[in-house]
C-alpha positions as CSV (number, residue, x, y, z in Angstrom):
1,X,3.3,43.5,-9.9
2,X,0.0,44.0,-7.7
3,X,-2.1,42.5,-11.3
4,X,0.9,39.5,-11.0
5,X,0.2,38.5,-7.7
6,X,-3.5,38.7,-8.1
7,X,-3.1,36.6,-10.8
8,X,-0.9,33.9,-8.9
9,X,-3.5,34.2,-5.4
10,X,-6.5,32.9,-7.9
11,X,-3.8,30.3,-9.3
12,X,-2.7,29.1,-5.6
13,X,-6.6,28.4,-5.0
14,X,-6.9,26.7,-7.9
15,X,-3.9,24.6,-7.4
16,X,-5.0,24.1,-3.6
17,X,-8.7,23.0,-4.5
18,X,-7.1,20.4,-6.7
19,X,-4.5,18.9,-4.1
20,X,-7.6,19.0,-1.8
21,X,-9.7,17.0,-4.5
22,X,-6.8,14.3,-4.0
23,X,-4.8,15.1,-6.7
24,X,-1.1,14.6,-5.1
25,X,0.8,14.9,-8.1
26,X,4.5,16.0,-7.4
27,X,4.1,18.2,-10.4
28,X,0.7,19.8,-8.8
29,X,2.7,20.5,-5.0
30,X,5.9,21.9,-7.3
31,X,3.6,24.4,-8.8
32,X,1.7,25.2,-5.5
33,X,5.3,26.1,-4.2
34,X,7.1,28.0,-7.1
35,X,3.4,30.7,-7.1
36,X,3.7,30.5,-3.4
37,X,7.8,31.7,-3.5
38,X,6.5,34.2,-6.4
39,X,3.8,35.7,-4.2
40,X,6.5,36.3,-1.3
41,X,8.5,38.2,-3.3
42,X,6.0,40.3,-5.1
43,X,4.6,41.2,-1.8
44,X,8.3,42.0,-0.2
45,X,9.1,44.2,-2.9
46,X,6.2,45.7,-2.9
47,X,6.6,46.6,0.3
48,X,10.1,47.8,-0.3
49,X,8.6,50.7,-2.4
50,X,6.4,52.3,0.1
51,X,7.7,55.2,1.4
52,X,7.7,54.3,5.1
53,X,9.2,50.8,4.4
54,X,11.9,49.6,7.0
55,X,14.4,49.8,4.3
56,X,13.8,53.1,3.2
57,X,13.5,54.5,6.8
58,X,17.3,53.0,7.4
59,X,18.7,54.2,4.7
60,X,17.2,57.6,5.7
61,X,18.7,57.3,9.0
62,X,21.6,56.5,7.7
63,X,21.9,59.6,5.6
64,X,20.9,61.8,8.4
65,X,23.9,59.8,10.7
66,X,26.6,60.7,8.3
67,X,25.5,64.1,7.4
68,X,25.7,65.1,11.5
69,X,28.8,63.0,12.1
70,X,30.5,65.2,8.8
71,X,29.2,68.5,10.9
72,X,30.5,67.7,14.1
73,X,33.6,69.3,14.4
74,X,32.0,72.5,12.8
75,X,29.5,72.2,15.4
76,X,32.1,71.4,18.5
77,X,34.5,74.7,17.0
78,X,31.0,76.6,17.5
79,X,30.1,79.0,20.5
80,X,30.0,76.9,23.8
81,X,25.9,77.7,23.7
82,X,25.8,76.1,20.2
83,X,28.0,73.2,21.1
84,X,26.0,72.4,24.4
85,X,23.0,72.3,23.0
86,X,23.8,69.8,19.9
87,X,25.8,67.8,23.2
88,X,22.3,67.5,25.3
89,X,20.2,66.6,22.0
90,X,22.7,63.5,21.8
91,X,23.9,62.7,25.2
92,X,22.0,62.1,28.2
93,X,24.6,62.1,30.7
94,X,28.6,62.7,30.7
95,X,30.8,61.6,33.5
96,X,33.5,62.8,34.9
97,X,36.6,60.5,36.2
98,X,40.0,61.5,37.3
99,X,42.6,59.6,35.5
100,X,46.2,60.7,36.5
101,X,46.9,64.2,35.4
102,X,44.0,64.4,32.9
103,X,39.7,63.4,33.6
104,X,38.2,60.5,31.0
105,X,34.9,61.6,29.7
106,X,32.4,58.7,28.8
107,X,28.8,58.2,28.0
108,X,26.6,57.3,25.6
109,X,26.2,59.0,22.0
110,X,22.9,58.7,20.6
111,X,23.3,59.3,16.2
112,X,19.9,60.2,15.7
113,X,19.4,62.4,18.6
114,X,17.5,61.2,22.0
115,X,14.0,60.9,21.9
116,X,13.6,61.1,18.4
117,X,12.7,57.6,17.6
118,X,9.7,55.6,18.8
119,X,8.4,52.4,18.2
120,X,5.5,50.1,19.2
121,X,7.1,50.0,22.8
122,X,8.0,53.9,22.5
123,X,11.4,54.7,23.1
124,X,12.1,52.1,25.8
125,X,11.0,49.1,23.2
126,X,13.2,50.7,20.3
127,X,16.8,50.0,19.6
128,X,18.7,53.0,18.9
129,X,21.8,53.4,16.9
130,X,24.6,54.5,19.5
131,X,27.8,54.2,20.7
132,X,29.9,54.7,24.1
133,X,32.3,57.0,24.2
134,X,35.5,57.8,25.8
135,X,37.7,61.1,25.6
136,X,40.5,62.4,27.9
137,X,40.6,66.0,28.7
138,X,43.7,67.5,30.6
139,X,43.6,68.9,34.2
């Protein structure tokens, strides 16, 4: 693929030194675009194939979301220290609200754990996959 696009760089120039000789030809500007759309998607897939590509790092996440989500009611049956613990690596904050006989629990779940994602803005600038949540526990 790299040799492919290579090749199709030296025939854009070509192509573009002749449209900026004056040849106009629609067949000339056709070619200039079909190398041009080749080139794109060379370089795209390309990139897909590195290791540390966007696409590869979300499905990675994803397979680390569902592997915890399929553990977590092993993890919530656990020992209260265990189960606090995995809790406070998810959630930053859980409130408390009386709501007739029984108290609602909300806050915000964090999949991939807090603070384990940053990007060029750190963790403020980086959306993380998460959810509100709401569970009633009786009195």
């Amino acid at each position: 693929m790299r040799r492919r696009k290579e090749a199709l760089e030296r025939e854009v120039a070509n192509l573009a030194t002749a449209v900026a000789q004056g040849d106009f030809s629609p067949a000339l500007r056709a070619a200039l675009v079909n190398r041009e759309h080749e080139i794109c998607d060379i370089t795209a897939r390309l990139l897909e194939a590195r290791p540390d590509s966007l696409q590869r790092r979300l499905s990675n996440i994803r397979t680390y979301v569902l592997a915890e989500m399929k553990n977590l009611r092993e993890v919530l049956n656990a020992d209260a220290a265990r189960v606090r613990a995995k809790l406070a690596n998810h959630i930053e904050k859980i409130t408390l609200k009386p709501n007739g006989e029984c108290y609602l629990a909300s806050g915000t779940w964090n999949f991939v754990g807090r603070g384990s994602i940053g990007g060029a803005g750190g963790t403020a600038g980086t959306i993380l996959p998460q959810a509100e949540f709401f569970v009633d526990f009786a009195a």
